[in-house]
DRENLO-423051 format. One record per residue (C-alpha): residue number from 1; x, y negated, z. Coordinates in Angstrom, 1 decimal. Layout:
BEGIN
NUM;X;Y;Z
...
//
This chain:
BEGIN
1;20.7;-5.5;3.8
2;20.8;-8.0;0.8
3;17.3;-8.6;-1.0
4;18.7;-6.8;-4.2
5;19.9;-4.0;-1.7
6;16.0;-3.6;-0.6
7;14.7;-3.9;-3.6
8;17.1;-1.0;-4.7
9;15.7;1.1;-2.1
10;12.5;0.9;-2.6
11;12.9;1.3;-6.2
12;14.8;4.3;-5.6
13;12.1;5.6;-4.1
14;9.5;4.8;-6.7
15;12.0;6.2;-9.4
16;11.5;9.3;-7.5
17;7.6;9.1;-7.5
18;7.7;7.9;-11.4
19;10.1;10.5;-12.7
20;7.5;13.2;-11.8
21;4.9;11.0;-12.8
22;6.6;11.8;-16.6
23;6.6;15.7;-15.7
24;2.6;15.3;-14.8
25;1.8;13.3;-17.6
26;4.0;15.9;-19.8
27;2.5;19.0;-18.5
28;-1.1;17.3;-18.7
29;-0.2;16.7;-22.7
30;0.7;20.3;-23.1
31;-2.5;21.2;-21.6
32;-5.0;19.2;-22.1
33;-3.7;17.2;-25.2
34;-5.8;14.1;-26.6
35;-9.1;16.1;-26.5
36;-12.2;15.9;-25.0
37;-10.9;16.9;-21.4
38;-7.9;14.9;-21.4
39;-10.0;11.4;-22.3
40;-12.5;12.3;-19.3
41;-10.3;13.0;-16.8
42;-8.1;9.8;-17.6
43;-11.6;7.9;-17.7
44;-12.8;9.6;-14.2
45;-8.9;8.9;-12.7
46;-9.0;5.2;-13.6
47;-12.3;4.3;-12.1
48;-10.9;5.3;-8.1
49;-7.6;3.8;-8.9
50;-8.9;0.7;-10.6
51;-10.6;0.0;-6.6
52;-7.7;1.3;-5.4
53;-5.2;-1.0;-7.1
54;-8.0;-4.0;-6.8
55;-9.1;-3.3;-3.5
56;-6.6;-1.8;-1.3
57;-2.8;-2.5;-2.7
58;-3.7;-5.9;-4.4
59;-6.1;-7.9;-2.5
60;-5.8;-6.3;1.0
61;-1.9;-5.8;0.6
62;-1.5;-9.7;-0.6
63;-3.6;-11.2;2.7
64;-3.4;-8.1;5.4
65;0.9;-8.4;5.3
66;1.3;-12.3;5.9
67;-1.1;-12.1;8.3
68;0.3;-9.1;10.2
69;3.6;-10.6;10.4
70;2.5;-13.5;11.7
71;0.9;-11.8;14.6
72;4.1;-9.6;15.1
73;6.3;-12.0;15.2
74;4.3;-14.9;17.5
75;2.8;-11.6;20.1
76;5.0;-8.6;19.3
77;3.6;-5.1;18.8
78;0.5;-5.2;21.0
79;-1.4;-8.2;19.4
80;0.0;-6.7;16.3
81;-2.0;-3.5;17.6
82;-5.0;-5.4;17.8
83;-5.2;-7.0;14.9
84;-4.8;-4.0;13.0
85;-7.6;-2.4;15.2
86;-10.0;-4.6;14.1
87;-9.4;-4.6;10.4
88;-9.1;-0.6;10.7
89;-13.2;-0.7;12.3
90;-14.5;-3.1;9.5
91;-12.6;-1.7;7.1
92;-13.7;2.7;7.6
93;-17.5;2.1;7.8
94;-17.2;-0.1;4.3
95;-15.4;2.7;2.8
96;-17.9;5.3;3.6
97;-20.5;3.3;2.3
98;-18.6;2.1;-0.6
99;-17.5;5.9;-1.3
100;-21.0;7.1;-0.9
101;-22.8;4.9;-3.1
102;-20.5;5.2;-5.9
103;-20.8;8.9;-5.4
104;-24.8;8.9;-5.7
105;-25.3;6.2;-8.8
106;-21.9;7.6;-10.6
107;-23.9;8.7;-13.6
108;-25.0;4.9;-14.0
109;-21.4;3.7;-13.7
110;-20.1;5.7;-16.2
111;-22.6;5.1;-18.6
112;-22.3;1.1;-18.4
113;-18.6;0.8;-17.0
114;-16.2;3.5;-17.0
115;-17.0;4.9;-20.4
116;-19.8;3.9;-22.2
117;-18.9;5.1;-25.3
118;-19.0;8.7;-23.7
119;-23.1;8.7;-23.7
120;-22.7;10.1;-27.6
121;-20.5;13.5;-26.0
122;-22.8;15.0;-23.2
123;-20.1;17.3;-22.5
124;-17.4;14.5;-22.1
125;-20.2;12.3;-19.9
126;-21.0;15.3;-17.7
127;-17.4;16.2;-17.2
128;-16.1;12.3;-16.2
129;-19.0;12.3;-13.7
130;-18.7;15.3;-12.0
131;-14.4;14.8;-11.5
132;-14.8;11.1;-10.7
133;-17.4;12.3;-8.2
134;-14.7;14.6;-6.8
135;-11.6;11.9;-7.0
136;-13.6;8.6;-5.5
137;-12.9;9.9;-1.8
138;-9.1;8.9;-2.6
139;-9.9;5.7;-2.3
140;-10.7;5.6;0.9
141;-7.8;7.4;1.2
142;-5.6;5.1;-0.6
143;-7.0;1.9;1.1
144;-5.8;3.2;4.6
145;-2.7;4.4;2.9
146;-2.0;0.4;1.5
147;-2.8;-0.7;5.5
148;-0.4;1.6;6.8
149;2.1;0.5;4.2
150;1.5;-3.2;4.7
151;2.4;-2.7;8.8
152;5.6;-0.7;7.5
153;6.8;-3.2;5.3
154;6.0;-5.8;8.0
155;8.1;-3.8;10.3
156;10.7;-4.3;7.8
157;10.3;0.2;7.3
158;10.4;0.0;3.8
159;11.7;3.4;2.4
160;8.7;6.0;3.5
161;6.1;3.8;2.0
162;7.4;3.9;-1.2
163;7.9;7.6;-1.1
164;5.1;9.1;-0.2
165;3.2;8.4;-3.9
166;5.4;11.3;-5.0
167;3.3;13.2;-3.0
168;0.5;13.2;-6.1
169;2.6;13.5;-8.5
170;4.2;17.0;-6.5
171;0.7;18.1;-5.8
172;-0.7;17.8;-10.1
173;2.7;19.2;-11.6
174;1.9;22.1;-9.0
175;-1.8;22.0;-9.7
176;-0.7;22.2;-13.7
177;1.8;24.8;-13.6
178;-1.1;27.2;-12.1
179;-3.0;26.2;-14.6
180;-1.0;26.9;-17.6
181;0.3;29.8;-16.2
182;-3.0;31.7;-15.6
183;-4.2;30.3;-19.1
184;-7.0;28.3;-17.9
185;-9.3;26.0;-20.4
186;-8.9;22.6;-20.9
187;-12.1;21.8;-18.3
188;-10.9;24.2;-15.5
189;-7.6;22.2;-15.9
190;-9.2;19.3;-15.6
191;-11.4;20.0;-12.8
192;-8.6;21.4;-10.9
193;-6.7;17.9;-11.7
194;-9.3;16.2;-10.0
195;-9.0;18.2;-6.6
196;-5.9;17.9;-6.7
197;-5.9;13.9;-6.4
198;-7.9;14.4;-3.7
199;-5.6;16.8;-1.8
200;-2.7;14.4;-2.4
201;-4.8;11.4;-0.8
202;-5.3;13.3;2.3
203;-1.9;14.6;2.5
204;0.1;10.4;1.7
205;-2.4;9.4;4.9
206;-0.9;11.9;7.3
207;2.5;11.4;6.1
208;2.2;7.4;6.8
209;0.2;8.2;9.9
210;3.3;9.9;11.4
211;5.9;7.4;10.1
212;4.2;4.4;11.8
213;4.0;6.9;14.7
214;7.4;7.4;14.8
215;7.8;3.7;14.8
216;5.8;3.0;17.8
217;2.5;2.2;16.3
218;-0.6;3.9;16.0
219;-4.1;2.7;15.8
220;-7.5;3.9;16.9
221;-10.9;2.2;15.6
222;-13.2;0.4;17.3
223;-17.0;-0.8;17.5
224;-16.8;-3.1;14.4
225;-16.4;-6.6;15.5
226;-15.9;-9.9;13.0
227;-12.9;-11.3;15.1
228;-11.4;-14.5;13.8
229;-8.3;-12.6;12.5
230;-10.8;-10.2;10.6
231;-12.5;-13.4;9.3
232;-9.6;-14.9;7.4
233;-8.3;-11.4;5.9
234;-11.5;-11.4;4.2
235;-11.7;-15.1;3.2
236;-7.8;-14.9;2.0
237;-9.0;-11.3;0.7
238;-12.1;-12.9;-1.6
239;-9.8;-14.7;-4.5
240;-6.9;-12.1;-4.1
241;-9.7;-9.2;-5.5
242;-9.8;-10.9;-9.1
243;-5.9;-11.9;-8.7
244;-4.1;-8.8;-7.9
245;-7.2;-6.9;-10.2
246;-6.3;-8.7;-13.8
247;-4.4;-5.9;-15.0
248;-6.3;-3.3;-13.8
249;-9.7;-5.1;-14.7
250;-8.1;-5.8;-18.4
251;-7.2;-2.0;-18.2
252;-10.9;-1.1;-17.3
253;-12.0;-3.5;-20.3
254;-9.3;-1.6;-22.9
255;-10.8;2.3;-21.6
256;-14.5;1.0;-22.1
257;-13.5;-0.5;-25.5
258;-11.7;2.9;-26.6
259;-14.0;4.9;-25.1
260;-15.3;4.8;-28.7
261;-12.3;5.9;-30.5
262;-11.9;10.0;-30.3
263;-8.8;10.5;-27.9
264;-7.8;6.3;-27.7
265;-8.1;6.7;-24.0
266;-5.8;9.4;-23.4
267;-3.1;7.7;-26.5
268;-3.2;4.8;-24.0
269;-2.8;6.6;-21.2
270;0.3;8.4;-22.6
271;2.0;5.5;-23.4
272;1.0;3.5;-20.6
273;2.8;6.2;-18.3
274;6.1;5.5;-19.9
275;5.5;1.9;-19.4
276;4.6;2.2;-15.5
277;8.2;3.3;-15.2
278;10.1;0.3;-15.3
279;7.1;-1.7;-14.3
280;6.0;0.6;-11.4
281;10.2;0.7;-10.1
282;10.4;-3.2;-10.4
283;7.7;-4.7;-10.2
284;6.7;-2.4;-7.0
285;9.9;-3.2;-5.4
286;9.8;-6.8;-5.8
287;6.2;-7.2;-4.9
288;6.6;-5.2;-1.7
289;9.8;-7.1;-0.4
290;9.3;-10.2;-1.5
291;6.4;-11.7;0.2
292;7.0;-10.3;3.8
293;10.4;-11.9;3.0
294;9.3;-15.1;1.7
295;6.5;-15.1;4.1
296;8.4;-15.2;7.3
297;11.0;-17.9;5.3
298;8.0;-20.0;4.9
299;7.2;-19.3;8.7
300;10.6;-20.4;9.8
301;10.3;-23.9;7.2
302;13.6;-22.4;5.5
303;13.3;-23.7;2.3
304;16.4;-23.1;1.0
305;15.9;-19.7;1.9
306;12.4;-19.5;0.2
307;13.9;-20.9;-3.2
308;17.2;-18.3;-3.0
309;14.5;-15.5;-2.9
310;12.8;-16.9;-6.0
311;15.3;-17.4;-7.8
312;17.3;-13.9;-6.9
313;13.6;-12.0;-7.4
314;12.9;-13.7;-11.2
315;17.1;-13.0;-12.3
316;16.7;-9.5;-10.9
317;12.9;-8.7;-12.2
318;14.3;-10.1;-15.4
319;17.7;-8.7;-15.7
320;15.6;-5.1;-15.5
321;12.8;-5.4;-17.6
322;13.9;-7.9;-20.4
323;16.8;-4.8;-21.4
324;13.9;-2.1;-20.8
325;11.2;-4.0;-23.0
326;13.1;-4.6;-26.1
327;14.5;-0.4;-25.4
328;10.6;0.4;-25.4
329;9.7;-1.1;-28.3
330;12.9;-0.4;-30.6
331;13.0;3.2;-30.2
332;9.3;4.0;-29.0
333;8.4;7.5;-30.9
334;12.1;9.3;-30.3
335;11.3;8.8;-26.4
336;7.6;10.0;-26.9
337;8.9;12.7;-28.9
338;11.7;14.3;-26.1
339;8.4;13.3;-23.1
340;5.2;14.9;-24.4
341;5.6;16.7;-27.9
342;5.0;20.1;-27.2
343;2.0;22.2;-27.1
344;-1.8;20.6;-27.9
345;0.9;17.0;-28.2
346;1.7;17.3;-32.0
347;3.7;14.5;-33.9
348;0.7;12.7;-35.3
349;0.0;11.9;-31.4
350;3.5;11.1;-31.1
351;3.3;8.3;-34.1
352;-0.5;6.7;-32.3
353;1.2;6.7;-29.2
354;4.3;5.2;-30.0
355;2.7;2.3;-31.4
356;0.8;2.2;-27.9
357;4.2;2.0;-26.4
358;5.8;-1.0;-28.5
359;2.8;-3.2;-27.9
360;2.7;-2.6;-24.3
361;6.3;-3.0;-23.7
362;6.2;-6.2;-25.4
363;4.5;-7.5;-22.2
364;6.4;-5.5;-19.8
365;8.6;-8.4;-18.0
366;5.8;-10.4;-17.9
367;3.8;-8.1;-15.7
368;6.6;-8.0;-13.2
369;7.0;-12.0;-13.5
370;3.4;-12.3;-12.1
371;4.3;-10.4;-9.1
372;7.2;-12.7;-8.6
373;5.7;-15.6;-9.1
374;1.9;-15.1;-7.3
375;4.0;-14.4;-4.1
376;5.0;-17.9;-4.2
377;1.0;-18.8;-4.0
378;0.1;-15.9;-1.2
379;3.1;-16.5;0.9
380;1.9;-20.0;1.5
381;-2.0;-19.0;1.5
382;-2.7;-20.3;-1.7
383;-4.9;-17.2;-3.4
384;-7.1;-19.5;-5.3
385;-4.7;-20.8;-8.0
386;-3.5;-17.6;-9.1
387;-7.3;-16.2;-8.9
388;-8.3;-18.9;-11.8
389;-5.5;-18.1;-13.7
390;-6.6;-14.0;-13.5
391;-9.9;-15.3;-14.8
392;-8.2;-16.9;-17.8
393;-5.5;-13.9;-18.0
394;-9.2;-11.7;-18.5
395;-10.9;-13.6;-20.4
396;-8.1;-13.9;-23.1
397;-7.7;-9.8;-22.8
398;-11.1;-9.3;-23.5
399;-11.8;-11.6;-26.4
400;-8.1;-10.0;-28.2
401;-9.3;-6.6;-27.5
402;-12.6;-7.0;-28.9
403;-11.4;-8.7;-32.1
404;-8.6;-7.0;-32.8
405;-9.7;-3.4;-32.2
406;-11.5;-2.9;-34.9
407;-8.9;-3.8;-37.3
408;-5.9;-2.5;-35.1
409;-7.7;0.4;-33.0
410;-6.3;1.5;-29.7
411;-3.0;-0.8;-30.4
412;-4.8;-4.0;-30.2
413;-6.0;-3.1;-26.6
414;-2.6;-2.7;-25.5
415;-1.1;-6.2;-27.0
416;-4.0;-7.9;-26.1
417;-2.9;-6.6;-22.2
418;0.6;-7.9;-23.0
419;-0.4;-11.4;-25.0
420;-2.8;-12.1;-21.9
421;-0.1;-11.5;-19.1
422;2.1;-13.6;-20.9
423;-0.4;-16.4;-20.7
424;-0.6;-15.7;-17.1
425;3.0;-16.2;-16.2
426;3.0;-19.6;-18.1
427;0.2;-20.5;-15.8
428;1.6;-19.7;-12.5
429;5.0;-21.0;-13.4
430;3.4;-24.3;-15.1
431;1.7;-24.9;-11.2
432;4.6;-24.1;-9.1
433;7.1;-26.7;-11.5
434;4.0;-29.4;-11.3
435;4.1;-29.3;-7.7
436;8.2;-29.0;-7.1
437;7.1;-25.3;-5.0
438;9.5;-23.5;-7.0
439;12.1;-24.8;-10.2
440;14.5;-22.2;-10.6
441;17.9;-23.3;-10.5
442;20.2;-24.1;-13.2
443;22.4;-20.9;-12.4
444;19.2;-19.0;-12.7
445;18.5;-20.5;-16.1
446;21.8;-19.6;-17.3
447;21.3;-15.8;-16.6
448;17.9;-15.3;-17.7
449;19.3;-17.0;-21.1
450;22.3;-14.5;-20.7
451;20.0;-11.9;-20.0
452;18.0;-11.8;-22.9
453;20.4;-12.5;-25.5
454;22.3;-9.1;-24.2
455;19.1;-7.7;-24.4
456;18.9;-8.5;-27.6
457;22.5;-7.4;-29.0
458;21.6;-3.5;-27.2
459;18.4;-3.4;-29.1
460;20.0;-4.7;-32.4
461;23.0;-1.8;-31.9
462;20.4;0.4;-30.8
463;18.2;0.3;-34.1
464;21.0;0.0;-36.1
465;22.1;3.5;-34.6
466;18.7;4.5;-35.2
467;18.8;4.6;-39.0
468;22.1;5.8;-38.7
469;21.8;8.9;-37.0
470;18.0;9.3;-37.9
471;18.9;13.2;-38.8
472;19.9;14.0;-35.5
473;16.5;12.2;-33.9
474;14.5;14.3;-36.1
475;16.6;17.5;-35.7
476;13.9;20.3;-35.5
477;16.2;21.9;-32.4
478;15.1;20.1;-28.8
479;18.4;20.2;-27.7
480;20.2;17.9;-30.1
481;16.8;15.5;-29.7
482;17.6;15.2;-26.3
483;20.9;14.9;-26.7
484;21.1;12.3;-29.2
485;18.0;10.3;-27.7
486;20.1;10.3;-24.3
487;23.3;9.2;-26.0
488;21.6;6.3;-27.6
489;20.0;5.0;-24.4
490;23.2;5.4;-22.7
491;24.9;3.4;-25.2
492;22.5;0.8;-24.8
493;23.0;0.5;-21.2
494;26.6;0.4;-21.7
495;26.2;-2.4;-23.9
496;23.4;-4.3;-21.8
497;25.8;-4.2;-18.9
498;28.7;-4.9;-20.6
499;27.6;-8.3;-21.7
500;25.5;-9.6;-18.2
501;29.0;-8.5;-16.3
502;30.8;-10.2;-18.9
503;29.1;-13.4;-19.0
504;28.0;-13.2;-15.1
505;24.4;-13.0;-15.4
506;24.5;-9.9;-13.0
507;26.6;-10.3;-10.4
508;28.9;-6.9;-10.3
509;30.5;-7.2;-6.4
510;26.7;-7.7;-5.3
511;25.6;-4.6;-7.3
512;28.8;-2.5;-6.2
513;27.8;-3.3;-2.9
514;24.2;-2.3;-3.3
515;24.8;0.8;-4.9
516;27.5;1.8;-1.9
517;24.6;1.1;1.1
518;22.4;3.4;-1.2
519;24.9;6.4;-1.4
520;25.6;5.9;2.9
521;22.1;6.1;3.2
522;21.6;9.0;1.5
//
């Protein structure tokens, strides 16, 4: 399978995942809205994910799967085995304890982390502690869930790994329609959320249990030992916490500056949903095929093979978000509008969390870029470099958010994530030219330039259209919202693929081919 074939596939999967993710985040607007509820349960959701996304699919993810590989390939499947074993008994006793002390001192950590600004609403404060309390076990969860997925992807068993997320998204929209059904409040909702996350951790463990089962693997842990192997996952592991957490730690930063904003944490979270969607498809797909990939090219000293991968990951992480950012921010509200306006969602939240949207977007290939580029550095071991430039990419989100917030409110938080990703990319590519590790080539040049001026025609048509047709967006019938919201996306697309066909920056026998090995697999 080509690399834009595998990425395919496991985007396909993710679509899956994110596509529900929308009917969650939907079905949590109608019942919770932007109140009280809806703000803690987004502030208790983040802190378990923020660890999870930190801890157990960035920094473990970016040093376990080189170093898995490595022992595949030079022992095979038993000193695989072992290795595995050894990170599996280290890694289950600091869990526990990690899981239990944030459990007993979770008062503390909300008041001077996860929501500070929630001290002034005893109701809010009691609420986020009690459902974090309840949600911080999926993270143990979640961190044997990313080891699993890291000896999948090593195994080259991509496709079940990136399905099984749907598996929390299936379990809330069921969770939700129960609740708004039998007419609970907003806090039973909420409370019922939160068990519900845990239930979904418990049940993406078994499923990945049984597919590296099926694939000749399992595990079983053993007295804790500090092996040599164990040693340099966590040395590798040390920088790669602060690299692969920028986002998520800028994220953590933008919730505890809202926090004091009525309902800014749950405008974010509304509009940051819509923006995961691209960026969760993409940039999920490229970061989990990529640096197994580039990894073993390294391994073998192909370096021709290393530099096709770059240059085919940055044109096809491009050549997808570029036409999706500039869609995001030129039409933000109609899309907001068809997603969540209904129920407690009225237009007003529609208007704050379009803006959210458009300042978010506006950073949306550069997230993905990071991924393609900080494989480049964890292929080849290097997890220092891009940790300093994470520090920078932090430090820059902070000092925006706190200056701009109080002139722009919640929309400063979320283009001061985007400005300080930005800056992060023109780090890591600024090291990799200075050192000749990756250039991209001149064909790749040419596309990305291709790319973004198509980009830049759809989203001229598209607002155009907009003011044209502005009746039919703001028709007070859903149906011909939909319809004409759908139409104009379409059109885009048409319009975006047009061109990159047209002047070859997508290559259309490569796609065809892709999208035929999808529809046999299926």
């Amino acid at each position: 399978m080509s690399l834009i074939g595998k990425f395919m596939s496991v985007g396909g999967a993710t679509m899956a995942s994110r596509v529900l993710g929308f009917a969650r985040e939907a079905l949590i607007g109608a019942a919770l809205g932007a109140g009280p509820a809806a703000d803690a349960f987004y502030a208790a959701f983040r802190f378990p994910n923020l660890f999870r996304r930190i801890l157990a699919e960035g920094a473990f993810n970016a040093a376990f799967v080189p170093l898995f590989a490595k022992e595949l390939e030079a022992g095979g499947m038993e000193m695989a085995r072992k290795f595995a074993e050894s990170v599996l008994s280290i890694l289950i006793p600091v869990l526990l304890l990690l899981s239990g002390l944030a459990i007993v001192f979770m008062p503390a950590l909300v008041t001077w982390v996860i929501a500070p600004g929630f001290a002034d609403s005893p109701e809010k404060f009691d609420l986020t502690v009690a459902m974090t309390r309840i949600m911080f076990p999926y993270l143990f969860c979640m961190s044997l869930v990313a080891m699993l997925t890291g000896i999948l992807n090593s195994m080259r068993r991509y496709f079940l790994a990136a399905l099984v997320p749907v598996l929390l998204n299936i379990v809330l929209v069921g969770v939700l329609i129960v609740a708004l059904v039998g007419g609970a409040d907003e806090s039973a909702t909420a409370y019922w959320l939160a068990w519900g996350v845990f239930v979904s951790g418990l049940l993406q463990l078994f499923f990945l249990i049984w597919g590296a089962w099926r694939e000749g693997f399992s595990m079983m842990p053993k007295r804790p030992r500090m092996t040599p192997g164990v040693k340099r996952l966590l040395v590798l592991m040390g920088p790669v916490v602060l690299t692969g957490g920028a986002t998520q730690i800028n994220l953590l930063v933008g919730q505890i500056i809202a926090s004091s904003q009525d309902g800014a944490i749950a405008l974010l979270n509304y509009a940051d949903r819509i923006n995961q969607l691209p960026l969760g498809v993409i940039g999920i797909a490229v970061g989990v095929v990529l640096l197994p990939e580039l990894a073993r090219a390294l391994e073998a000293k192909n370096t021709a093979e290393a530099a096709y991968l770059q240059n085919r990951s940055t044109e096809f992480a491009l050549g997808v978000t570029v036409p999706a950012a500039v869609g995001l921010m030129v039409m933000p509200a109609p899309i907001i509008n068809i997603l969540y306006e209904r129920g407690a969602f009225g237009p007003e939240t529609t208007v704050l969390t379009a803006s959210a949207l458009a300042a978010f977007a506006s950073g949306l290939p550069a997230y993905v870029m990071i991924k393609v580029l900080q494989a480049s550095f964890f292929a080849r071991e290097d997890m220092k470099s891009p940790m300093w430039f994470a520090l920078v990419q932090v430090g820059a989100n902070i000092a925006l958010s706190v200056t701009l917030f109080p002139i722009y409110g919640h929309v400063a938080i979320a283009a001061a994530t985007s400005v300080s990703a930005w800056l992060n990319v023109l780090l890591l590519a600024a090291m990799l030219w200075r050192h000749g590790v990756f250039r991209p080539a001149a064909s790749t040049v040419r596309n990305v330039a291709f790319i973004a001026l198509a980009a830049i025609a759809m989203g001229a048509t598209v607002w155009m259209a907009q003011l044209q047709y502005s009746a039919y967006l703001d028709h007070e019938m859903f149906l011909v919202r939909l319809v004409s919201v759908t139409a104009l996306i379409l059109a885009g697309s048409i319009i975006y693929l047009a061109l990159t066909i047209i002047t070859g920056a997508l290559d259309r026998r490569e796609l065809m081919a892709a999208l035929r090995r999808r529809k046999r697999a299926r």
